[in-house]
Structure formats: structure tokens, C-alpha cells
N, C-alpha and C positions, 0 to 999 in steps of 0.2 A: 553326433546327436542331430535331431531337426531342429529346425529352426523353435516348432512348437516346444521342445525340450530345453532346448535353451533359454528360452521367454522364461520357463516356468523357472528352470533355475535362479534364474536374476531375481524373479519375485522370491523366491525363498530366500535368497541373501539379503534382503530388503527386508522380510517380514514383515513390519507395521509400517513401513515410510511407504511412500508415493515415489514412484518413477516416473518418467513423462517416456512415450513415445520412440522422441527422437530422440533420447539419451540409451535406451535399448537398441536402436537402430543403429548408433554410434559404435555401442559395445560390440556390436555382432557383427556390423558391415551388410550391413538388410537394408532394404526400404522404410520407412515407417507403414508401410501398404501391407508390407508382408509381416510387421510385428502385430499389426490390427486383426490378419487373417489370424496370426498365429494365438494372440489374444481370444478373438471368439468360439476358438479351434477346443481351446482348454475351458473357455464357461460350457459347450456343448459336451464336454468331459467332466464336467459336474464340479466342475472349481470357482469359487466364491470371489468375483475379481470386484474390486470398487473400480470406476473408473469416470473422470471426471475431466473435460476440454482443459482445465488450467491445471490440477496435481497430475494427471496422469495414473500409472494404474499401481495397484494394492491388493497383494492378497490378503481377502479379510480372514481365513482360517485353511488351515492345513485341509488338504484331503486325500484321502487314503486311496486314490487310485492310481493301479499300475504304470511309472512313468520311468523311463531311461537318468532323467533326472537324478532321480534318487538313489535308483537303482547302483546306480557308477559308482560313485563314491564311497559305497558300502564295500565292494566285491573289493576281494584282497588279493587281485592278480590283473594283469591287463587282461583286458575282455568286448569284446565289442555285443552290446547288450541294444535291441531294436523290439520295442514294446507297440499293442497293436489294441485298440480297444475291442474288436472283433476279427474274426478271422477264422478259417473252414479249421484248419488242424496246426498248432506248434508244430509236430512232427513232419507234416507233409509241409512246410515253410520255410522248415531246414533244409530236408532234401533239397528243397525247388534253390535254395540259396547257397547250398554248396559248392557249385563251379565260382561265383564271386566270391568266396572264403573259400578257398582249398587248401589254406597251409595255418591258419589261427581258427582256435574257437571261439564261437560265438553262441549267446542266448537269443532263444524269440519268448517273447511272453506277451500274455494275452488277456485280457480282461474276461475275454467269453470265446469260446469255439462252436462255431454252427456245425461240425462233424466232427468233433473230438475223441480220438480211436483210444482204446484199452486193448488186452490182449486178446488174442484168440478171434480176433475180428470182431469182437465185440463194439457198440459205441460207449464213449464217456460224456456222460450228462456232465456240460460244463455252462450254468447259469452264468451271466452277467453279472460281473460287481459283487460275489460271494465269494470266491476263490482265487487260487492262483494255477495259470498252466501254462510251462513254461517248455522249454525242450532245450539242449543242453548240447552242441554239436563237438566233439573231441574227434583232436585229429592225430595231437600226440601220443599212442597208445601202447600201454606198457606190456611184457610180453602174457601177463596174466588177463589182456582186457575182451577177457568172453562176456556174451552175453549175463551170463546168471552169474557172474563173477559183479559185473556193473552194475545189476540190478540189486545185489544184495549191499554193495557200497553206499549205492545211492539210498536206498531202504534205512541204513545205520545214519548217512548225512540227515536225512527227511527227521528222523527221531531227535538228533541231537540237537538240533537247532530248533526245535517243537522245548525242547526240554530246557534251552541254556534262555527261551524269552519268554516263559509260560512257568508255569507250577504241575504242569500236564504229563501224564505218565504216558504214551505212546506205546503199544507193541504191534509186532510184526507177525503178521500170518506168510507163510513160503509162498510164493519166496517173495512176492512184489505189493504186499498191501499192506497198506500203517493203519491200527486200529485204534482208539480208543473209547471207552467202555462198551465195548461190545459191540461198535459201528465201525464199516469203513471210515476211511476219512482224506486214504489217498490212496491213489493206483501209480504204477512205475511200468513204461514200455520202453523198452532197448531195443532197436535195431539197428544194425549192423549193415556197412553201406559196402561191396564188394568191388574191387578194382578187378573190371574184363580182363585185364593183362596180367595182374600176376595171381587171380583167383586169391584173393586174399581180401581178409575186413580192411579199408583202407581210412574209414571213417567210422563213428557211433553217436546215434542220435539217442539219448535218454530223456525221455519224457516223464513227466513230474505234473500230476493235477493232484490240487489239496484243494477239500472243500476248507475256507475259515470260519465261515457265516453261513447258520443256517438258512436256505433257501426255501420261502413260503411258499412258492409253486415246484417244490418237489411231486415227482408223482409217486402215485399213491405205493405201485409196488417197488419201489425205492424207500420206503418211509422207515421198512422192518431194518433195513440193512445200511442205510447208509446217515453217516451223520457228519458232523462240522466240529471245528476246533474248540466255537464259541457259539452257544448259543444264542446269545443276547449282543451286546456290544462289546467289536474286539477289542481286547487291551494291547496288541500289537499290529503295527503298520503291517500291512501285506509287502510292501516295497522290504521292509527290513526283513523280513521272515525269508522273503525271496533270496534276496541277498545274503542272507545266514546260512540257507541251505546250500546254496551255489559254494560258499567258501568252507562249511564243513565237509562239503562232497570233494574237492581238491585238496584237504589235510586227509582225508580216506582214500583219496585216488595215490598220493605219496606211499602209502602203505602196501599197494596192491600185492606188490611182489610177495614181499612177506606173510600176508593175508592176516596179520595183527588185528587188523578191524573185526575176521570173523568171529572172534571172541565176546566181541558188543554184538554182531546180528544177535548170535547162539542165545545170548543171556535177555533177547527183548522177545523172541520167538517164541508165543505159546503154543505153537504146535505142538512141541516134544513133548513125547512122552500124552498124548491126546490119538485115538483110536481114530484113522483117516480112510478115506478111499481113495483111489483114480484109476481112471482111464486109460488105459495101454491097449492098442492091435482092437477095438472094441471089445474088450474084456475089463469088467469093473473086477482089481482088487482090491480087498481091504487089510488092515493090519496095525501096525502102532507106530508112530513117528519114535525114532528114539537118537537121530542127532543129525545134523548139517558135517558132512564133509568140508575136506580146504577148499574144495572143486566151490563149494555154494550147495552142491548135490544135498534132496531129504534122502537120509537114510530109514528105512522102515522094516521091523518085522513081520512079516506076512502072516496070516492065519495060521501057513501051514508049515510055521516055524522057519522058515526060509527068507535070506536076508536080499533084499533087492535097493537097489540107488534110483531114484528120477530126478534129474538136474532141468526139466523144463514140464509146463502142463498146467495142470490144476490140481487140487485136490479139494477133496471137502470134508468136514471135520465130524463126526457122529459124536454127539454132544452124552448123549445117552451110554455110550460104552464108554467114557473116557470119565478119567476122576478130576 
């Protein structure tokens, strides 16, 4: 952890008492220069510090933003977890950090992304201090860990952990979006990092943005389609949620093999059985969703009676044909 993470840890173990300085400096083997920087490092992070020449310093109350702190202690695996209050992309953070991590995985997560990617090349509007966006770098990978195989794991983690801290029902649109009442709420991007030498995935980056809190400068054509976990004030830390996804996703990544988890996608997916389209060779077809394969694959009947699989793309839903 930084030095900044570490400061905030000691005040969280303190809570209401007063630490001085040099007794943090002590703890850590720092300067008191560097617990000072590290001190104002965290009020510019929006943390509530008293602080006073003779008690030294006090968190006056908890606050809810993203810190490796909290983070750690939550995750139920070793993990090396590096939190970032801005930053262009999770995704492009990991990659940039993989040759220093090449044999353990690690988390980036982020308060805000000034270029935060979805798929398709698309951008992900990722406001300040509303959400969480993390990215999730796996190195161990089991022999089922395709892309839309990860994406629908992590889709099942994203739900469960929404459901085991919340009263929130959550479902999944195919293959990579968590909805609730009828908004997004989160998007899911896996890419797959390719070793020159043996042409193979050698790595996988799974990225993970969830709106929690609704953001007042949403724009406008965002406002139909996209919404947040809470509208008003959350009743869960983002730090804990973080943390719950991340260890629900590794008791789902246990299962890979077997593909036991896709039983939970299946049963959160309201596509099935909903009249869809997509895009194939520039040709729109349409037809009926009517189940997910073990692959992750949507299965669909076509207009013209005729059964086709797509394991990657889009689709969209005609709301109008479907019951």
C-alpha cells in the first residue's frame, strides 16, 4: 500500500482517538514530512481529518471513497489492489502494469476515468465519486477462460454481490450488462492479452464499471438508458461492494470448469425468450432468444425457423414483439 493508504488505515483503527504525527511515523518508518503530505493528500480526497499541534490527527467520520485501505482487508484471496482517484482507463492501466505483475493478479480501481472504454469501441461515462471502475487482471487461467465465458462469470459475481448487500433484484441483458428496473447499471469488458510466442491468451483484463449513485450531470441522452444502484443515499460502501464483487467473481471463477455458475446467468437473463436483433456480415437478423449455451453462446430462433448461436456482439431487444 502507499504511504497515503497506510495513514488512512491507522486513522481507521483509531476511530475517535487522536494520533500525533510522530507516533504514525513511528508505525510506518516515514518522516513525519511524509505523514503531513500524506495527511493532506487524503483531506483533498474528501476525508474529514481533525487535526491539531498538540492531539495530532482524527478521523472525524468515515468516508466512502475508493481506497486500497479498505479495500484489502475485505478480499478473500491475496491480491495486490492499487486505487487511483482519476485516471484515463482501469483497463488500459492494467495492461500498461502487466510486465511489473506478470505471474499474480492484481486490481486498479478508480474513482473517475477521463477515457473509460465499453465495448465495441464505444466510451464508458464514468463521473467522479458515483461509481466504481475497476479492472481485474487474471493470470491463472483455467482451461474454459474465453472471453464470453468471463464475461458471463463476472455478470453472475456483479449480480450476487449487488443482491447478498442490497434488497436489489439485478438482471442481466447478453451477455455483458446488469440491469435494474429497466436501466443499465453496469457494463463488463474482457480482454484477452496474447503471448507473441506461443499465440495464446496469456493474461485477461476484466473490467467492471457500476454506476452506485446517481450522477446529476448525466447527459441528457444517457438519462433514458442508464441508471444507478441508489438513487438517493447509498446504504453500502462502494469499498465493500468492490470487494464483494471481486470475491464473488473468484468462488465463480472455481466453477469455471464445470460451468455450474451458468445456471445463475440463465435464471437472471431476461433476454430469453424476448424477440432480438443483430448484426452479422452487415445483415440485421431477427428472431427469439430462446437459451445461453455452456459456451456463454445466445441461442436464437430466426424468423425463418432456422436455429443460429452468436457468442460475441450486440444485440437489441424489440420490446413490441416480445411478451
Amino acid at each position: 500500500m502507499s504511504t497515503k493508504d497506510e495513514v488512512l488505515a491507522i486513522l481507521e483503527q483509531k476511530k475517535t482517538e487522536n494520533i500525533s504525527g510522530q507516533k504514525i511515523a513511528e508505525i510506518l518508518g516515514v518522516s513525519r514530512t511524509a505523514v503531513w503530505k500524506a495527511i493532506n493528500t487524503l483531506k483533498e480526497d474528501g476525508y474529514k481529518i481533525h487535526s491539531t499541534p498538540s492531539a495530532g490527527y482524527r478521523l472525524l467520520e468515515p468516508s466512502d471513497s475508493l481506497n486500497t485501505a479498505a479495500i484489502l482487508p475485505l478480499v478473500q484471496r491475496r491480491l495486490n489492489v492499487e486505487t487511483f482517484q482519476t485516471i484515463d482507463s482501469t483497463n488500459a492501466e492494467a495492461k500498461r502494469r502487466l510486465n511489473n505483475h506478470p505471474d499474480e493478479d492484481f486490481l486498479i480501481i478508480s474513482e473517475h476515468q477521463e477515457a473509460g472504454r465499453g465495448r465495441l469501441g464505444r466510451t464508458f461515462y464514468s463521473p467522479p465519486r458515483t461509481g466504481i471502475y475497476m479492472s481485474l487482471a487474471l493470470h491463472e487461467l483455467s482451461p474454459n477462460s474465453d472471453a464470453t465465458l468471463l464475461t458471463t462469470a463476472a455478470a453472475v459475481a456483479v449480480c450476487q454481490a449487488i443482491e447478498e448487500l442490497t434488497t436489489l433484484k439485478p438482471q442481466i441483458k447478453w451477455v455483458n450488462d446488469i440491469f435494474i428496473d429497466g436501466k443499465k447499471v453496469c457494463g463488463i469488458l474482457t480482454e484477452g492479452i496474447l503471448s507473441l510466442e506461443t499465440q495464446t491468451i496469456q493474461s485477461i483484463i476484466l473490467g467492471i464499471g457500476i454506476n452506485v449513485l446517481e450522477d446529476e450531470h448525466l447527459p441528457e441522452d444517457l438519462q433514458p438508458i442508464v441508471g444507478a444502484l441508489f438513487s438517493g443515499e447509498s446504504t453500502v460502501s462502494r469499498n465493500t461492494l468492490a470487494a464483494s464483487i471481486i470475491n464473488h467473481f473468484y468462488a465463480v471463477y472455481e466453477t469455471m470448469e464445470t460451468g455450474a455458475f451458468l445456471d445463475d446467468y440463465r435464471d437472471r437473463c431476461f433476454v430469453l425468450g424476448k424477440s432480438v436483433s443483430f448484426i452479422k456480415n452487415k445483415q440485421t437478423y431477427r428472431g427469439i432468444a430462446t437459451g445461453i449455451d455452456d459456451a456463454g453462446a445466445l441461442e436464437i430462433l430466426l424468423e425463418d425457423q432456422t436455429r443460429t448461436k452468436i457468442s460475441y456482439g450486440e444485440i437489441s431487444i424489440d420490446w413490441r414483439g416480445s411478451k
